[in-house]
FIKOLZA-1660 file (N, C-alpha, C; in steps of 0.1 Angstrom, whole numbers, plus 5000, padded with zeros to 4 digits):
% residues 189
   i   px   py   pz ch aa at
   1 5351 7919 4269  A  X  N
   1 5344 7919 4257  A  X CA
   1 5332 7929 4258  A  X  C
   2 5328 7933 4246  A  X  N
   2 5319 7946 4244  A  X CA
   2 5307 7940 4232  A  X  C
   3 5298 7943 4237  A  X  N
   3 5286 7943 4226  A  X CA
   3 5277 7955 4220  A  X  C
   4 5282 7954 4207  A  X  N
   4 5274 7972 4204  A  X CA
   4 5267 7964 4194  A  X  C
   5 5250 7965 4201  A  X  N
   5 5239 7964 4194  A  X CA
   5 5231 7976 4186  A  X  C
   6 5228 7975 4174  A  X  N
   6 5220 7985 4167  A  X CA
   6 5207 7980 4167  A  X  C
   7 5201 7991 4164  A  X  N
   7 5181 7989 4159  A  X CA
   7 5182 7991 4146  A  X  C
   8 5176 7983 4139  A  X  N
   8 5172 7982 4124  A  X CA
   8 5159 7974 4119  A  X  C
   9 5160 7976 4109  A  X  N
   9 5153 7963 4102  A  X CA
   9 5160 7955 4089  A  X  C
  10 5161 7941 4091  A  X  N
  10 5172 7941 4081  A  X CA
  10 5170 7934 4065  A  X  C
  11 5158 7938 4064  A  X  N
  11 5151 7942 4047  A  X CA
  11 5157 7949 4042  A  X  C
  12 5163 7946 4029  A  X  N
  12 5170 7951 4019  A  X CA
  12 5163 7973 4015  A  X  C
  13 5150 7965 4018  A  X  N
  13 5135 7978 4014  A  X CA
  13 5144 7989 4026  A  X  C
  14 5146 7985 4036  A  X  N
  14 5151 7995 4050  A  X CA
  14 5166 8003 4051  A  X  C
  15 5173 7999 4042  A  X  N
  15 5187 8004 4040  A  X CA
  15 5184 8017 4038  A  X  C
  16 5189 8026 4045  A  X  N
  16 5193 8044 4042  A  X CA
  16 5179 8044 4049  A  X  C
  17 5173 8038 4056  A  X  N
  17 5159 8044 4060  A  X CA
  17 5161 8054 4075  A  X  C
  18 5159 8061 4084  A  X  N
  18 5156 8067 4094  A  X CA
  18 5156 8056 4104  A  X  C
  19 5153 8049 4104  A  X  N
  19 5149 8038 4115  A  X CA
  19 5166 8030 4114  A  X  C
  20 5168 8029 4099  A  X  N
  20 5184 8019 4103  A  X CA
  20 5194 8028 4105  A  X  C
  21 5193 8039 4111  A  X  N
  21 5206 8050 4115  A  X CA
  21 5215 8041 4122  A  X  C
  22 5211 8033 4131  A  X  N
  22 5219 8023 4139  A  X CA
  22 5226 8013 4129  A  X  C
  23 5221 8008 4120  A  X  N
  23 5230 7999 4109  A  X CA
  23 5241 8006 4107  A  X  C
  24 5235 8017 4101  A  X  N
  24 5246 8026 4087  A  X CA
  24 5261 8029 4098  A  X  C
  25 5254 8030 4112  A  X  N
  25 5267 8033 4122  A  X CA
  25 5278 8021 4124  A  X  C
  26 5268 8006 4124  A  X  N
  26 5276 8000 4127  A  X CA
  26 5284 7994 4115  A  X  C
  27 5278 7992 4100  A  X  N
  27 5287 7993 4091  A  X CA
  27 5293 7998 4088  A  X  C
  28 5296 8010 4095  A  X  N
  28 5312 8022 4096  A  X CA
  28 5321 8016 4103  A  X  C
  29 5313 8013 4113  A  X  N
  29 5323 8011 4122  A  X CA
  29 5336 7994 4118  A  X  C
  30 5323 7987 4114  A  X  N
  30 5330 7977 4109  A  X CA
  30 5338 7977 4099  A  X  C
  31 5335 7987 4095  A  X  N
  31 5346 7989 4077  A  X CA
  31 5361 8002 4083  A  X  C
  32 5355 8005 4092  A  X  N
  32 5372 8015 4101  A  X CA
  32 5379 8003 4107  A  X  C
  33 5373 7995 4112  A  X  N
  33 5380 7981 4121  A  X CA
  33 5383 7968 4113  A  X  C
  34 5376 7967 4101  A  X  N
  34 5380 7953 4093  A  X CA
  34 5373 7940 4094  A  X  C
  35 5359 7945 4100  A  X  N
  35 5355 7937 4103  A  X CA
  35 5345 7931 4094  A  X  C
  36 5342 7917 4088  A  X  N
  36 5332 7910 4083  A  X CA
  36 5321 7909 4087  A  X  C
  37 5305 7912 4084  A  X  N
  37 5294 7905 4084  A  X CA
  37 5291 7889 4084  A  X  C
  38 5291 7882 4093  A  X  N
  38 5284 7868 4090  A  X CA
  38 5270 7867 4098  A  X  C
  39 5262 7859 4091  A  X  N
  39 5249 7857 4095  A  X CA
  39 5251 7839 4104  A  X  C
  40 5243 7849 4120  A  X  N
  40 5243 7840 4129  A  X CA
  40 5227 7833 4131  A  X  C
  41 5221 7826 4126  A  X  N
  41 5212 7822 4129  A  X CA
  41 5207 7824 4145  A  X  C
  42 5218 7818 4144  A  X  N
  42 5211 7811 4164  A  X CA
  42 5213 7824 4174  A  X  C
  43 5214 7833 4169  A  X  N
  43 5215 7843 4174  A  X CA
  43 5207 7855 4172  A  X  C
  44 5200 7850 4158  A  X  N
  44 5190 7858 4152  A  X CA
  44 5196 7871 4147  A  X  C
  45 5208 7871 4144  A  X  N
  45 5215 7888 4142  A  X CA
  45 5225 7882 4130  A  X  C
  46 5233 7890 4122  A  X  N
  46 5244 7895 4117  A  X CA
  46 5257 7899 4126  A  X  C
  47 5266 7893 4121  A  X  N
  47 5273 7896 4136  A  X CA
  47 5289 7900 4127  A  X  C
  48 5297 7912 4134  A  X  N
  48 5306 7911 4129  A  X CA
  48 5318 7914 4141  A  X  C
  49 5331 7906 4138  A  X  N
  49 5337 7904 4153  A  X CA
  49 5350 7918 4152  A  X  C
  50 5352 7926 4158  A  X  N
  50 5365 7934 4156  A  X CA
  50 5376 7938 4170  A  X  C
  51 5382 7943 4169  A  X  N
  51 5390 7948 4180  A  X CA
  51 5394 7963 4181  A  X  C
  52 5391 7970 4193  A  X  N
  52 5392 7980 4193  A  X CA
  52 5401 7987 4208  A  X  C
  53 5415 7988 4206  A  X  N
  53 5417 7991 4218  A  X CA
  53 5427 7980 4226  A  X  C
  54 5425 7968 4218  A  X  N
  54 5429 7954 4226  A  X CA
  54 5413 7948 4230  A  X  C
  55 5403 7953 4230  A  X  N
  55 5389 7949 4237  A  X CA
  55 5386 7938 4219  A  X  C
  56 5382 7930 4225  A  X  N
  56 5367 7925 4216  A  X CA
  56 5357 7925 4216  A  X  C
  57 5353 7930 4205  A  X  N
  57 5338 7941 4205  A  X CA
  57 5327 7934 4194  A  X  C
  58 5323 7930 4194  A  X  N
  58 5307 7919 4185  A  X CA
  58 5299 7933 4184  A  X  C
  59 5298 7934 4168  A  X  N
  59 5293 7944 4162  A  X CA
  59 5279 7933 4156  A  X  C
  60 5266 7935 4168  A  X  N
  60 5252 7932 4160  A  X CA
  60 5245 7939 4157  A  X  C
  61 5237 7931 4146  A  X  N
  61 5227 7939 4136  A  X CA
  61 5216 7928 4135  A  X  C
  62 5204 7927 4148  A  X  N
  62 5194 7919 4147  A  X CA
  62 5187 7917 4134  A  X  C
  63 5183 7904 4135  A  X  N
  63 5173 7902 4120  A  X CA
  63 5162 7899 4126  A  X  C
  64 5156 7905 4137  A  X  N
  64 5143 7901 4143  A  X CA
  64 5133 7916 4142  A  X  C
  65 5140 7920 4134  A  X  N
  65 5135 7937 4130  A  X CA
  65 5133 7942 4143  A  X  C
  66 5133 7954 4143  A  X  N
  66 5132 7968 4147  A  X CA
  66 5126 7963 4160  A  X  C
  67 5115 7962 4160  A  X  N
  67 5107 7961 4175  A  X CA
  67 5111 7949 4184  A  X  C
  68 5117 7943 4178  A  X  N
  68 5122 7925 4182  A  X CA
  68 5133 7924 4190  A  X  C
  69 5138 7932 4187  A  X  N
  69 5153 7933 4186  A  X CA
  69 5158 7926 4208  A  X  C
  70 5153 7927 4213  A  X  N
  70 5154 7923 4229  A  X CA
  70 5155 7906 4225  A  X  C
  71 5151 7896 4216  A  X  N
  71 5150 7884 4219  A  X CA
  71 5162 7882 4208  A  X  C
  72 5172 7893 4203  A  X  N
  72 5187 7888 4198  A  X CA
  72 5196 7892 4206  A  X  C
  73 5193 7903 4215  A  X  N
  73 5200 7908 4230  A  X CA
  73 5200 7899 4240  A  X  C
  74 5190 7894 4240  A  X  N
  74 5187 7882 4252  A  X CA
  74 5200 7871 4248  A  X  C
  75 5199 7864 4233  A  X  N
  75 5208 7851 4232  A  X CA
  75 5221 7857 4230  A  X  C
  76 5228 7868 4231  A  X  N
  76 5243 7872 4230  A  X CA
  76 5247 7874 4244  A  X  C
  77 5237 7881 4251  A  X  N
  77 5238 7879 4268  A  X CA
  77 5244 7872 4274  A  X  C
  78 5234 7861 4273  A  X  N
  78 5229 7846 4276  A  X CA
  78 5244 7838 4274  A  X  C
  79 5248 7840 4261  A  X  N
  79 5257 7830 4252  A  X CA
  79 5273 7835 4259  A  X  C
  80 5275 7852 4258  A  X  N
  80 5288 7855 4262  A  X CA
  80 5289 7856 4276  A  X  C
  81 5278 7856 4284  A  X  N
  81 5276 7859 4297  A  X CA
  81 5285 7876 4303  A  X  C
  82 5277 7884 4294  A  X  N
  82 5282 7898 4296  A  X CA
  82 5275 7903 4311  A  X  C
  83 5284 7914 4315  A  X  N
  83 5274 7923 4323  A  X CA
  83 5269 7938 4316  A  X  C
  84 5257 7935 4311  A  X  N
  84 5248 7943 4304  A  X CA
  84 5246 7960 4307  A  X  C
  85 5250 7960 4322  A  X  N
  85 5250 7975 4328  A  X CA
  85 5263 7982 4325  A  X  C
  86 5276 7971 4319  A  X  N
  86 5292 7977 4318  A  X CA
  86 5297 7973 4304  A  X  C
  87 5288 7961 4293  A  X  N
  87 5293 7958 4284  A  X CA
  87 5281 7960 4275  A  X  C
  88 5273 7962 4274  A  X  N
  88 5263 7963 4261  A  X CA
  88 5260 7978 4263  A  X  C
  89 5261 7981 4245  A  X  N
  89 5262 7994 4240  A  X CA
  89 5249 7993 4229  A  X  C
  90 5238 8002 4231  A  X  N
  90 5228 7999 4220  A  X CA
  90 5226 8011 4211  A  X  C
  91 5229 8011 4200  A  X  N
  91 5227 8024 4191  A  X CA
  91 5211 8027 4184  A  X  C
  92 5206 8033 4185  A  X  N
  92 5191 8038 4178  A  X CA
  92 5188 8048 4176  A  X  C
  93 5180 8055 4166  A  X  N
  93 5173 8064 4160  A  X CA
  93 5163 8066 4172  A  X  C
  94 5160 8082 4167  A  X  N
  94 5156 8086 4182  A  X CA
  94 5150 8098 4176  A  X  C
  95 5133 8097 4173  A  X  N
  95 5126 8106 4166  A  X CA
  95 5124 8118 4181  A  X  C
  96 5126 8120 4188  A  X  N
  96 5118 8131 4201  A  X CA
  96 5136 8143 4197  A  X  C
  97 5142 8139 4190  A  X  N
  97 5160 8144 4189  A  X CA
  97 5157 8148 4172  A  X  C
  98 5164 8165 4174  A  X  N
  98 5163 8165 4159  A  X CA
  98 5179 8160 4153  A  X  C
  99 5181 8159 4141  A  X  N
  99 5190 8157 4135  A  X CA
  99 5202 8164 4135  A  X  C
 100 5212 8155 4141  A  X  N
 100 5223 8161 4144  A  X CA
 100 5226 8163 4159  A  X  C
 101 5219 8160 4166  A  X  N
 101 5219 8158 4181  A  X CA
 101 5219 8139 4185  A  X  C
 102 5229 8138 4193  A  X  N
 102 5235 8124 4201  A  X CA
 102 5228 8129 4215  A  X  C
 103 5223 8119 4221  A  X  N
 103 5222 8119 4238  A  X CA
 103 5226 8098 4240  A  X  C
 104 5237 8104 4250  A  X  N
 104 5239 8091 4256  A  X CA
 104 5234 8091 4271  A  X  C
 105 5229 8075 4272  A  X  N
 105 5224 8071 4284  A  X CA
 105 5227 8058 4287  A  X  C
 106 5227 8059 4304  A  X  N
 106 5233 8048 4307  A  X CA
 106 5223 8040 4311  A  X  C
 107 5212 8043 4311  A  X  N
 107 5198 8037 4310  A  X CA
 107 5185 8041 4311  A  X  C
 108 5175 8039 4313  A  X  N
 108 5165 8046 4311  A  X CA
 108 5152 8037 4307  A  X  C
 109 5138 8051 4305  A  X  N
 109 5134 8041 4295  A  X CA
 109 5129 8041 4281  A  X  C
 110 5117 8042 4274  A  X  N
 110 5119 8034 4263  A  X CA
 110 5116 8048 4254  A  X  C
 111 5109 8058 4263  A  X  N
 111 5104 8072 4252  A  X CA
 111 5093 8070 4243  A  X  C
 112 5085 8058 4242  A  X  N
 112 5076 8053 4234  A  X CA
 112 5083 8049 4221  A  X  C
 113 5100 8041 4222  A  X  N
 113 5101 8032 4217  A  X CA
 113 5102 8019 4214  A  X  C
 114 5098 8011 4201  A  X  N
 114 5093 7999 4207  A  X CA
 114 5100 7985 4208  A  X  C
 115 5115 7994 4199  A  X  N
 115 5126 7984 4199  A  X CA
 115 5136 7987 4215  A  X  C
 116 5133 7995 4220  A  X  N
 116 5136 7998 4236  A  X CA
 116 5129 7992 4244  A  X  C
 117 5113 7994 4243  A  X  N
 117 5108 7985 4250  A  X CA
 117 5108 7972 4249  A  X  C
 118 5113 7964 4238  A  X  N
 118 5116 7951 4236  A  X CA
 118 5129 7948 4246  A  X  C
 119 5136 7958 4245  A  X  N
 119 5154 7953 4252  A  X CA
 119 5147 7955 4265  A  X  C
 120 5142 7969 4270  A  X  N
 120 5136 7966 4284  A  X CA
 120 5130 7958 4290  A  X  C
 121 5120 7953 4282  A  X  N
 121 5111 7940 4284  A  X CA
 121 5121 7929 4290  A  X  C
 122 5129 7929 4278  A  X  N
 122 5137 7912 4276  A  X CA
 122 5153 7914 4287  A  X  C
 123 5154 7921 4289  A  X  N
 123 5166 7924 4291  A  X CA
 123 5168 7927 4303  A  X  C
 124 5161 7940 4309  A  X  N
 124 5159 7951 4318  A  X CA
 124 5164 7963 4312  A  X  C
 125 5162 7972 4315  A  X  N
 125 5168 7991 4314  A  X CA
 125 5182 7994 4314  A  X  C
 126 5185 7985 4321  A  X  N
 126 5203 7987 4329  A  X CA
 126 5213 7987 4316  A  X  C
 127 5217 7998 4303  A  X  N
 127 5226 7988 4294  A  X CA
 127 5225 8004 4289  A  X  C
 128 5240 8009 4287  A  X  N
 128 5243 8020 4280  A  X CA
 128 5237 8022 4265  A  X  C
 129 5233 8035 4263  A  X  N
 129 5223 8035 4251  A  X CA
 129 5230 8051 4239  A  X  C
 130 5232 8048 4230  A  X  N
 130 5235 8062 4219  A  X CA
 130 5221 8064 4211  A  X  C
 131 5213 8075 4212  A  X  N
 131 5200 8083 4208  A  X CA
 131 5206 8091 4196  A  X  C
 132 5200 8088 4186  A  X  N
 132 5205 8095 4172  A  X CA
 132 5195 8100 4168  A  X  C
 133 5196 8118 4171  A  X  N
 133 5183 8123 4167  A  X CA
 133 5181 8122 4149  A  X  C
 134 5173 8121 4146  A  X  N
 134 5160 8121 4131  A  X CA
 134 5153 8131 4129  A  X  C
 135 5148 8138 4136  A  X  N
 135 5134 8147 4135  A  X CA
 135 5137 8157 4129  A  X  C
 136 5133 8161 4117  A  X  N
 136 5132 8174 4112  A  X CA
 136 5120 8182 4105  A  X  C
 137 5119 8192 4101  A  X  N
 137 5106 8196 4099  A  X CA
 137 5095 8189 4094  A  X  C
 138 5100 8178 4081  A  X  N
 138 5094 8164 4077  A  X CA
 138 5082 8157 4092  A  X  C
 139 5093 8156 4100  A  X  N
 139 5083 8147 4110  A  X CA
 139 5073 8151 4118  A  X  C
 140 5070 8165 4115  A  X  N
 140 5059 8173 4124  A  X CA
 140 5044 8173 4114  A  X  C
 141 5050 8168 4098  A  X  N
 141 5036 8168 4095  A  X CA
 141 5033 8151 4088  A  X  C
 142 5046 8142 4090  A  X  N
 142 5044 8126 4083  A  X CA
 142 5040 8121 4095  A  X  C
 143 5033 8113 4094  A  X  N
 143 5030 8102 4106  A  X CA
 143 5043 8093 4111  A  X  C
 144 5042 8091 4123  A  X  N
 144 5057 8088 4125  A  X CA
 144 5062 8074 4118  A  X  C
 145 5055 8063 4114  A  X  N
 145 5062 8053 4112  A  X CA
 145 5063 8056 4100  A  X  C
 146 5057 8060 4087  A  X  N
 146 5062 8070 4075  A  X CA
 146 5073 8071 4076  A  X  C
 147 5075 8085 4085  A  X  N
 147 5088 8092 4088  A  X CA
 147 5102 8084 4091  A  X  C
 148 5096 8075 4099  A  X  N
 148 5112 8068 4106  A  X CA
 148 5114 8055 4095  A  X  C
 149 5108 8053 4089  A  X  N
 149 5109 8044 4077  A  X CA
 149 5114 8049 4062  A  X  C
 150 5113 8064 4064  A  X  N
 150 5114 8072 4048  A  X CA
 150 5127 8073 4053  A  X  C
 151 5135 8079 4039  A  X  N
 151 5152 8075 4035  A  X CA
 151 5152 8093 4043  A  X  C
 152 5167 8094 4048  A  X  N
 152 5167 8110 4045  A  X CA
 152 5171 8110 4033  A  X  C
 153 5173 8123 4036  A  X  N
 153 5173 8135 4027  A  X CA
 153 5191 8137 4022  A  X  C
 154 5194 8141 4009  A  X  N
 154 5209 8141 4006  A  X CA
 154 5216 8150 4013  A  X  C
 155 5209 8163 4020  A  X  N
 155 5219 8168 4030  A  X CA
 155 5222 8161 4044  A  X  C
 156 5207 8155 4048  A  X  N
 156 5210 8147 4059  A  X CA
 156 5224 8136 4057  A  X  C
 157 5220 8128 4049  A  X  N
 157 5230 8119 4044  A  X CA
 157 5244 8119 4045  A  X  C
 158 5245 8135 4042  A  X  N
 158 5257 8143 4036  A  X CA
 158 5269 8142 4051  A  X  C
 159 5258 8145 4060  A  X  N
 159 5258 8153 4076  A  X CA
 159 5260 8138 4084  A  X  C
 160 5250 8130 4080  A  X  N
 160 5255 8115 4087  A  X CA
 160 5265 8109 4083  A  X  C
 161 5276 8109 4069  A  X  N
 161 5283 8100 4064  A  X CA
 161 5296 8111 4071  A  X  C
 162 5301 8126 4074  A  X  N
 162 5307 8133 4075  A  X CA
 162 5309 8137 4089  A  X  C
 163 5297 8139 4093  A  X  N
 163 5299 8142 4113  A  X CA
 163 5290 8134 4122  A  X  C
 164 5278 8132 4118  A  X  N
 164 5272 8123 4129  A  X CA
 164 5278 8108 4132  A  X  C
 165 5282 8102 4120  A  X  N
 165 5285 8087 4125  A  X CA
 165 5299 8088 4128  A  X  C
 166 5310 8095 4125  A  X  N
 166 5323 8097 4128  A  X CA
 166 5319 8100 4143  A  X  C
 167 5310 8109 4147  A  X  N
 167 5312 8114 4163  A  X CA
 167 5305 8098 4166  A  X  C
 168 5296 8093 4163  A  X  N
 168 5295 8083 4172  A  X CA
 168 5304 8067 4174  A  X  C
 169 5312 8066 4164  A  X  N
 169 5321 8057 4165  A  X CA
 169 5330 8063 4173  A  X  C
 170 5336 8076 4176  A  X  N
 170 5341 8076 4190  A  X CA
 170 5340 8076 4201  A  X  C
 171 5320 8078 4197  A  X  N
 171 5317 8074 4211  A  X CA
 171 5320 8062 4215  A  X  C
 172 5318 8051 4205  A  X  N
 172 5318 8036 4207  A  X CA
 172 5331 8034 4214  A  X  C
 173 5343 8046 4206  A  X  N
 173 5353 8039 4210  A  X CA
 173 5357 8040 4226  A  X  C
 174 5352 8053 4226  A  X  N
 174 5346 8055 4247  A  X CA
 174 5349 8045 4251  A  X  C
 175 5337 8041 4250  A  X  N
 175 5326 8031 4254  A  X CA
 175 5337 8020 4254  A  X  C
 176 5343 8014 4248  A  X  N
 176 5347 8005 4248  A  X CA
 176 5366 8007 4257  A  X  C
 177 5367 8017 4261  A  X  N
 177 5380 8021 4267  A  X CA
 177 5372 8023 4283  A  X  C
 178 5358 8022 4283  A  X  N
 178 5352 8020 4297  A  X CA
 178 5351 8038 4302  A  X  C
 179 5351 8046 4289  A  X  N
 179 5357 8060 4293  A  X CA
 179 5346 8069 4289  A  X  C
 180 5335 8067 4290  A  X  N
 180 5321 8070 4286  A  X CA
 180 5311 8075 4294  A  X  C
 181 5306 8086 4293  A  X  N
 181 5299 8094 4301  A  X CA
 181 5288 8099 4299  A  X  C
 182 5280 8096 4302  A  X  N
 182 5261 8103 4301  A  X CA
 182 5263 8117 4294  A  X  C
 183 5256 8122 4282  A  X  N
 183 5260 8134 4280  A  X CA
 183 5248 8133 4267  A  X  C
 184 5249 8153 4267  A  X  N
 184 5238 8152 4255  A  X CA
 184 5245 8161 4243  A  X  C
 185 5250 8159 4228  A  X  N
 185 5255 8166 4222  A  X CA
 185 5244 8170 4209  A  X  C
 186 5248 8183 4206  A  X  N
 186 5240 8188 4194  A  X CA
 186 5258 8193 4185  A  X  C
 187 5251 8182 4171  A  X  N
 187 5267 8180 4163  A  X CA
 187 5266 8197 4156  A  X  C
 188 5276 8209 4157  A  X  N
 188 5278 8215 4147  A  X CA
 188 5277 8213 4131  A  X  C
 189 5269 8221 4124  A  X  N
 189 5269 8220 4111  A  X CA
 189 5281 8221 4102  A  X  C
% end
């Protein structure tokens, strides 16, 4: 079994925002696989169950917002008894990456992120990671939490619904065939 956790926030206000790049991915991914959203309390997440490959893969989407997000990683851990260094996959927006660029990592640390340093806090470092760069000329003169909270832009949009999130669902799908490799890509326009 496979756990691909996103960073979000999951306020209605945060939909299409910069910061929920990790939602918008894993609601693709769940709507290519057939998968349903249900709200897990005890879990503090949104959880939706699919199959990819023959693997079973738990598509979450914490409701402990954005910075929190390590104390809904902790109870799916805990609960499925994964090993976090070979089965959890965490997707996030990644302001230091401009847009259109993926870097995957098989661990690390947080970059002065705070929903990373929550999972490293709570969790440890050890847990494969997909970096969805954001940054574009916008973020050199908004203040960052502005920035990662403001919607893109209709070409960005254009570029995430067309090439960014298609390449990263195969990454997932990698990932979940155990066929996944540290790497850093910058997506063609």
């Amino acid at each position: 079994m496979k756990i691909i956790l996103a960073q979000g926030n999951p306020e209605p206000e945060y939909t299409g925002s910069r910061h929920n790049v990790g939602f918008l991915a894993l609601n693709s991914l769940a709507e290519k696989f057939n998968g349903e959203w249900l709200d897990k309390p005890k879990f503090y997440a949104f959880l939706s169950e699919i199959t990819i490959e023959n693997e079973k893969v738990l598509l979450v989407k914490p409701k402990t917002f954005y910075n929190e997000t390590g104390k809904a990683a902790r109870k799916f851990i805990d609960f499925y008894k994964i090993d976090q260094s070979a089965d959890l996959l965490v997707i996030h927006d990644d302001l230091a990456l401009p847009i259109g660029a993926l870097r995957i990592r098989q661990q690390g640390g947080d970059g002065g992120n705070n929903g990373i340093k929550s999972l490293n806090f709570t969790i440890n470092p050890n847990y494969t990671r997909i970096r969805i760069g954001i940054s574009n000329e916008q973020s050199k003169i908004i203040d960052d939490t502005n920035f990662v909270l403001g919607k893109f832009n209709t070409e960005e949009s254009e570029k995430l619904k067309d090439i960014i999130i298609p390449q990263v669902i195969e990454i997932v799908e990698q990932f979940c065939k155990n066929n996944l490799k540290p790497t850093s890509l910058k997506i063609s326009e």
